[in-house]
C-alpha positions as CSV (number, residue, x, y, z in Angstrom):
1,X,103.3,-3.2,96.7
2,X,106.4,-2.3,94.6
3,X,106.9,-3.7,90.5
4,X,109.5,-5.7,92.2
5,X,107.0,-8.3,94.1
6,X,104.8,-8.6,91.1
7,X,107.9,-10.8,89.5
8,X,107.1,-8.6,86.1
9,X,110.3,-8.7,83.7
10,X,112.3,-5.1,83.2
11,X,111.5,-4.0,79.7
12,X,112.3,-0.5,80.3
13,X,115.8,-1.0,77.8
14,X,113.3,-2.8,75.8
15,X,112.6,-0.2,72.8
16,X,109.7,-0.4,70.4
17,X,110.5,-2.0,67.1
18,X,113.6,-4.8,68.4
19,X,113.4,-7.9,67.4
20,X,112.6,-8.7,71.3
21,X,109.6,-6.5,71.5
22,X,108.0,-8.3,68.4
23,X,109.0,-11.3,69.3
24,X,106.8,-10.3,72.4
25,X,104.1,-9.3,70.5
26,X,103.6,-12.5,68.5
27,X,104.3,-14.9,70.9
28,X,102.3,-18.2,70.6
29,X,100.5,-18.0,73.5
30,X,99.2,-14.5,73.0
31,X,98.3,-15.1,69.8
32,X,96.4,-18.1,70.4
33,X,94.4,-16.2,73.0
34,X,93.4,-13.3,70.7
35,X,92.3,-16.5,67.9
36,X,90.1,-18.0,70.7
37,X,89.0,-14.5,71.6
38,X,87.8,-13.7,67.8
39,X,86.5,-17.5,67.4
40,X,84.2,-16.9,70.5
41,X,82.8,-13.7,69.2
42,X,82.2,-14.6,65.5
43,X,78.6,-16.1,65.7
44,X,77.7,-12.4,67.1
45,X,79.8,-10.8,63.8
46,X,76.4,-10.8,61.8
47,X,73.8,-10.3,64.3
48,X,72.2,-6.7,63.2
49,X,71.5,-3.8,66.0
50,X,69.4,-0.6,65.7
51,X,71.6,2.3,66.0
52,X,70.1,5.9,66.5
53,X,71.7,9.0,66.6
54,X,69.1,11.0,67.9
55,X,69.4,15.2,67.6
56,X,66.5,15.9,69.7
57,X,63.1,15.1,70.6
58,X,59.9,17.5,70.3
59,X,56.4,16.2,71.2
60,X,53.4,17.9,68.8
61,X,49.7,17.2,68.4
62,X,48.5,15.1,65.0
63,X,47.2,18.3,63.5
64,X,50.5,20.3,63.8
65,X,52.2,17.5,62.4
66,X,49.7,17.5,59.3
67,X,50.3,20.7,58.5
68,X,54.8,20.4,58.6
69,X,55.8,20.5,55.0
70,X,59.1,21.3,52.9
71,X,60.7,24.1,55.1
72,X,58.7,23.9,58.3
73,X,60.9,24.1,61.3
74,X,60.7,21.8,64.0
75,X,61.7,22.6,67.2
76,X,63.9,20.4,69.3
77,X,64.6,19.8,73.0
78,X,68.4,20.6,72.2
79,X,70.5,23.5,71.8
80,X,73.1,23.8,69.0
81,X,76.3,22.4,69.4
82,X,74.9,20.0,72.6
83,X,75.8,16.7,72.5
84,X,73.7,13.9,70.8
85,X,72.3,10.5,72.2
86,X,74.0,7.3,70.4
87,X,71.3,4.4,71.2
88,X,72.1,0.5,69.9
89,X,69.0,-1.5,70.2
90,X,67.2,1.4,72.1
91,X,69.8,1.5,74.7
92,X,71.8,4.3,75.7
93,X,75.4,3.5,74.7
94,X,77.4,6.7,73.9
95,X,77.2,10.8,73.0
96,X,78.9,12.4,70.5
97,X,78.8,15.1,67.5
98,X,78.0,15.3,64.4
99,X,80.4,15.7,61.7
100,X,80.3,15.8,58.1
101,X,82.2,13.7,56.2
102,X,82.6,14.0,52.5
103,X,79.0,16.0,52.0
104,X,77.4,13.2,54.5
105,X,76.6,13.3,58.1
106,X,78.2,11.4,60.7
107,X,78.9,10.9,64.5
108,X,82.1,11.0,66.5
109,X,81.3,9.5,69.8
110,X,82.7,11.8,72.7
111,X,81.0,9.9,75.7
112,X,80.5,5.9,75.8
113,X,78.1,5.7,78.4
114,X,78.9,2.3,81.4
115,X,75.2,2.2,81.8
116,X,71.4,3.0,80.4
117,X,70.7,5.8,83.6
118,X,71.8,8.7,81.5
């Protein structure tokens, strides 16, 4: 099937910026959509998730963990520099990195994961 039978209008001299192409980006109709859109979604807006970025997981017995104090190390299941699991509401969403941002930690997500088999 070529552009041609899909009846879609030539915009290739069309170039970012003209007064067509935001006359196109604010037309009624497409605006009105987006409103609907946002109106749908706001009851959800204040609903609070569980996020977890988790590092790494280690199982130990009760005693071992009784005796971690300031400076203990704890090993993980991960290496350095793998990627970390992203969790919302104990579901599997994404993976990413940490990153610091001004002195605090952070995550960039790398991976947004379609479904919770990973």
């Amino acid at each position: 099937m070529s552009t041609s039978d899909l009846n879609l209008p030539d915009l290739s001299h069309e170039a970012p910026g003209t007064a067509l192409s935001a006359q196109r980006a604010t037309e009624p109709e497409t605006l009105d959509m987006r409103d609907k859109i946002a109106a749908d979604l706001k009851p959800v807006f204040d609903v609070p998730v569980s996020v977890q970025a988790v590092i790494g997981r280690t199982t130990i017995e009760v005693s071992k963990l009784l005796e971690l104090g300031p400076g203990s190390v704890l090993e993980l299941d991960r290496r350095v520099g793998e990627a970390i699991d992203i969790y919302v509401n104990s579901r599997l969403v994404a993976r990413g990195e940490v990153v610091v941002v001004d002195d605090r930690l952070g995550v960039t997500m790398t991976e947004i994961i379609k479904n919770s088999d990973g």
